[in-house]
N, C-alpha and C positions, 0 to 999 in steps of 0.2 A: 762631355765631362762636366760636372759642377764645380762649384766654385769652393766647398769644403772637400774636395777630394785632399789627396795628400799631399802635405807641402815637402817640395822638395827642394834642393839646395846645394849648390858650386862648394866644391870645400877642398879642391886641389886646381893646380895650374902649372903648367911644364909648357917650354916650348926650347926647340935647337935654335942653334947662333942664326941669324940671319945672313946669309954668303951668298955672293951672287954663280958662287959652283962648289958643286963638293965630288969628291971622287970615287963615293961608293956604290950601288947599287942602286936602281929606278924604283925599286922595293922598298926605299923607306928604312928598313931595317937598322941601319950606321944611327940615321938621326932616331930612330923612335925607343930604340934601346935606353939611352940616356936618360931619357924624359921620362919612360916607365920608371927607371929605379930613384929619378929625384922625388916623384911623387911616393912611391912605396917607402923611402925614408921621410919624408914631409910627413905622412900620413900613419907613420908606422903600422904596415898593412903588407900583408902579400898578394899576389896573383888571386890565391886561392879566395881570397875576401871578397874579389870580381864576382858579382853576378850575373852580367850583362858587359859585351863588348860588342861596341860599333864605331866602324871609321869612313869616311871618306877619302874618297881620291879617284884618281882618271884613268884608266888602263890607256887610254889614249897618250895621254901626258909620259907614261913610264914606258911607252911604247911597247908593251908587252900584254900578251893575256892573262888576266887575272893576278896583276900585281898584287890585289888585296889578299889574294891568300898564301903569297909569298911574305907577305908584309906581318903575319901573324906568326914566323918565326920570331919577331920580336916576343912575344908573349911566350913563348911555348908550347910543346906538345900536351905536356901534364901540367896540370887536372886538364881531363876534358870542361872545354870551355862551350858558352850560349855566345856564339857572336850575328854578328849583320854587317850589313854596308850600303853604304852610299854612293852612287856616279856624280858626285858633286861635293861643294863643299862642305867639310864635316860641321861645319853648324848645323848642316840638317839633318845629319848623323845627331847629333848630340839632340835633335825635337824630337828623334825615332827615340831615343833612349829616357829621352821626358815621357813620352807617352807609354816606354815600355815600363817604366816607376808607375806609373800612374794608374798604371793597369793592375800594377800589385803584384805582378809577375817577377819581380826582381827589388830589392832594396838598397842597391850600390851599381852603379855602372862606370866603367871607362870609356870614353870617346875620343877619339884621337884623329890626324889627318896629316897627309904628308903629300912631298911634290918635290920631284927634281927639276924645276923649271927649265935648267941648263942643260937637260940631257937632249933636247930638240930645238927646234925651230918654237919656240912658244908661241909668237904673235901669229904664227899660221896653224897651227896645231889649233889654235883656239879659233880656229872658220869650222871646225868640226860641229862645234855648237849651234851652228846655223842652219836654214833651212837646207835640206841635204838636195833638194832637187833643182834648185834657181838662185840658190846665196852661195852655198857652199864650194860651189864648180870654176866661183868667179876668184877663188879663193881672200877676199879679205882679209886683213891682220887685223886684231882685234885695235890697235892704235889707231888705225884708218876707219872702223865704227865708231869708236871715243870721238874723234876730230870730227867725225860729222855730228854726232851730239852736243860737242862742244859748239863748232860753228852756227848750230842750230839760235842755240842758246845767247851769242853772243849779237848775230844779225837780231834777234827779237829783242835785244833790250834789255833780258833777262839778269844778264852778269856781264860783267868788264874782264880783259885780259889781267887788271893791279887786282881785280878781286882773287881770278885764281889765284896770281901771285900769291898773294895772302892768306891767304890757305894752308900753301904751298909752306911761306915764311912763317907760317905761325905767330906767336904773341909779341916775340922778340928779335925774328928776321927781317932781313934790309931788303922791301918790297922793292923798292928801285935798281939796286945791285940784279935782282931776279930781270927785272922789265929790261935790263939791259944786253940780258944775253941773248942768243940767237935762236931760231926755231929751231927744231928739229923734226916737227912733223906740224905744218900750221893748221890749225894755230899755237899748239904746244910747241912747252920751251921743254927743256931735261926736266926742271923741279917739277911739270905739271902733268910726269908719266911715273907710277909707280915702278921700282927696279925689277930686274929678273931676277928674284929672290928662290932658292932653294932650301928649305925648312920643314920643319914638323912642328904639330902640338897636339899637347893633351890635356885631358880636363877627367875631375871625375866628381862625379852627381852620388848623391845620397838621400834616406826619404827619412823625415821627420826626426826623433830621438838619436837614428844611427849617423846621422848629417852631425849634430849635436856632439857625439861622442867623439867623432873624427877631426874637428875642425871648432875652436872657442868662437868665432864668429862668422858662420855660413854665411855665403849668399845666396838668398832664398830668391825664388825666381817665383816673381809674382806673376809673370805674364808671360806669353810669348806666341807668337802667330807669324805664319810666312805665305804668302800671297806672289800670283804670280801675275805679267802682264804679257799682251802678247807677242810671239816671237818674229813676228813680219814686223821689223825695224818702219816700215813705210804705214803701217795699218795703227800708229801711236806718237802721241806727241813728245817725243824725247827728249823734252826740256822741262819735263812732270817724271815723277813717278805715281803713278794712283796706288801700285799695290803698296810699296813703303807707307802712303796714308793709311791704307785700307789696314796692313798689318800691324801700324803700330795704334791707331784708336782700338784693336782690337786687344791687344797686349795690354797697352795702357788703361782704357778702359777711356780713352777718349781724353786724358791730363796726360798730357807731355811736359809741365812744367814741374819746377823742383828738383828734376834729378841735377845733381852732383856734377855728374860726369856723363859725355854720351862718346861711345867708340866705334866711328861709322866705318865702314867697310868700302872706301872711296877709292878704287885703284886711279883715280885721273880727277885732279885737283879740282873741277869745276863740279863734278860728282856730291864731292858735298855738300855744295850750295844747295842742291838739288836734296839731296837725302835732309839735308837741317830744314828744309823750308818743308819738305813732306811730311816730317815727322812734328811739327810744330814746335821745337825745342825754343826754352826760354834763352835769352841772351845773357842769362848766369851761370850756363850749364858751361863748361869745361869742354871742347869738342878733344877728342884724339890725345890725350893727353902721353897716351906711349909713344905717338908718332904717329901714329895712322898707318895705312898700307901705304902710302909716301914713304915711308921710312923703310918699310920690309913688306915682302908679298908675294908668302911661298901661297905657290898654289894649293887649296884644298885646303890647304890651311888658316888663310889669313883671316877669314870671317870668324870659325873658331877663337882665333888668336886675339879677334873682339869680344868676343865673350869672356875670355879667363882673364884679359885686361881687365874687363868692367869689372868681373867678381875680385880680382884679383886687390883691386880700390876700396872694396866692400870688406875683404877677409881682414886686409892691415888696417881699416880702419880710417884710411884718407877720405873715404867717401860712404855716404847711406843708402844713398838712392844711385843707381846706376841704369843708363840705360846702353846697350848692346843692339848693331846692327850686320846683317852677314846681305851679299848679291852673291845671285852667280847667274853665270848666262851672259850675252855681251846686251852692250847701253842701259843697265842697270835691269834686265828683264823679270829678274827671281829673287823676293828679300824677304828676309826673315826679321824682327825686332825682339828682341827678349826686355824684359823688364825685372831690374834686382833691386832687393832693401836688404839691409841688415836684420828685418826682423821679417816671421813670416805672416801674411795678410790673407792667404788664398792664392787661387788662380787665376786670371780672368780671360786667357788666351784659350780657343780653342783648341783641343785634342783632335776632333775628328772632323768628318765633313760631312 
């Protein structure tokens, strides 16, 4: 794709309570209902204005087959709808629906994502991701791959346990109070593992003048690129990530500095070290200013839920330049970076391969 193709643009943002259990169906349906109709009143818009739907989520996670098209009760029978899906997180639901704008095929799209995290075993449920013939069988928790990245990182030198802390605490947390509580999986304490969070989000994209009509100040999405590394944990140095480099010089166009605000997708506090140092972010930028997935981290959702954060900084006006990042995969293997301004510039992320 070129760099004058058409500029498109975040102009809505919904997401459910973050809880660490809810008692409705692995379908999504309880939380993604809500979200559609605050959007359709935000936006004063109905169903029908939908050109394009696409969501992520795990039929594994809902333990059922084909949760996502149980999950499209939310929407509706009527109008026959254009949808798609994802086996991952909906941030990359939401690049399918960039490149489905882009293609000129559609001029408004919904993209949404949801996760009952509490309906299973999560931290095991998430060995499915691994290699199925030699990783998978031994079953790891995804906490016990974190701990080895962590540890990786910490015999090299790389980061200190006060740094997670700090992470963790944020601008105005008591790093010491954190350093004094106890493991819970070493080298992590509680603050340095994101919760089992059960949520949904949605977002809706629009292309040039309809973006404009919908929304007084879009966030136009300058960039955006997802890059993957490989999946044999042993065959990679997991205290880098190259694709996070590789995707965000391509989104950005090689300047990481200036943005605003950046909302990393860090489910395990030492992650972001990692993701701020790959992405070469200035030390003005604003990291996680919602929280981070520390705070909440529905599955399938949360990387989404960076995204409509960063736009979301852009719409009200707190921020100009936003930069947005999603993983999925376990020790940060698959990430995506989007890049937003208030105004639109082009494209500079690739569409295709």
């Amino acid at each position: 794709m070129t760099d004058n193709a058409t500029d498109i643009a975040i102009v809505g943002f919904a997401h459910a309570p973050h809880v660490p259990e809810t008692y409705g169906t692995t379908n999504g349906v309880e939380m993604l209902v809500p979200c559609f109709q605050q959007l359709y009143a935000q936006l004063d818009i109905t169903k029908s204005d939908i050109d394009f739907w696409c969501s992520g989520s795990s039929d594994y996670l809902a333990g059922r087959a084909f949760s996502f098209i149980s999950a499209i009760d939310a929407i509706g029978a009527v109008p026959p709808i254009n949808e798609s899906h994802v086996e991952m997180d909906a941030a990359w639901a939401l690049y399918e629906a960039w490149v489905k704008l882009r293609s000129g095929q559609a001029d408004t799209a919904l993209v949404y994502g949801f996760g009952k995290s509490s309906a299973g075993t999560l931290r095991k449920v998430l060995a499915m991701q691994l290699d199925p013939y030699l990783v998978t069988p031994l079953w790891p928790d995804s906490v016990s791959i974190a701990g080895l990245q962590a540890r990786a990182g910490l015999d090299a030198g790389r980061w200190s346990e006060r740094d997670m802390a700090s992470v963790a605490a944020g601008a105005h947390g008591d790093v010491e109070s954190l350093l004094g509580t106890p493991y819970v999986a070493d080298p992590f304490r509680a603050h340095d593992v994101a919760p089992v969070t059960d949520g949904a989000a949605a977002v809706v994209l629009a292309v040039g003048d309809r973006a404009r009509q919908l929304c007084e100040r879009p966030a136009w999405i300058t960039g955006i690129e997802h890059r993957i590394d490989s999946p044999a944990l042993g065959a990679r140095d997991l205290t880098v990530s190259p694709s996070t480099a590789a995707a965000a010089r391509a989104a950005t166009g090689g300047d990481a500095g200036g943005f605003d605000i950046a909302e990393l997708h860090a489910p395990f506090s030492h992650q972001q070290l990692i993701l701020a140092e790959a992405i070469g972010l200035a030390s003005s930028t604003t990291i996680n200013p919602s929280g981070g997935a520390l705070a909440g981290n529905p599955m399938f959702a949360a990387g989404l839920e960076r995204i409509g954060y960063a736009a979301q900084a852009i719409m009200t006006g707190s921020a100009g330049k936003a930069l947005a990042h999603a993983t999925s995969g376990p020790a940060l293997q698959q990430n995506l970076v989007a890049a937003l301004a208030d105004s639109a510039t082009g494209t500079t992320g690739e569409a295709t391969r």
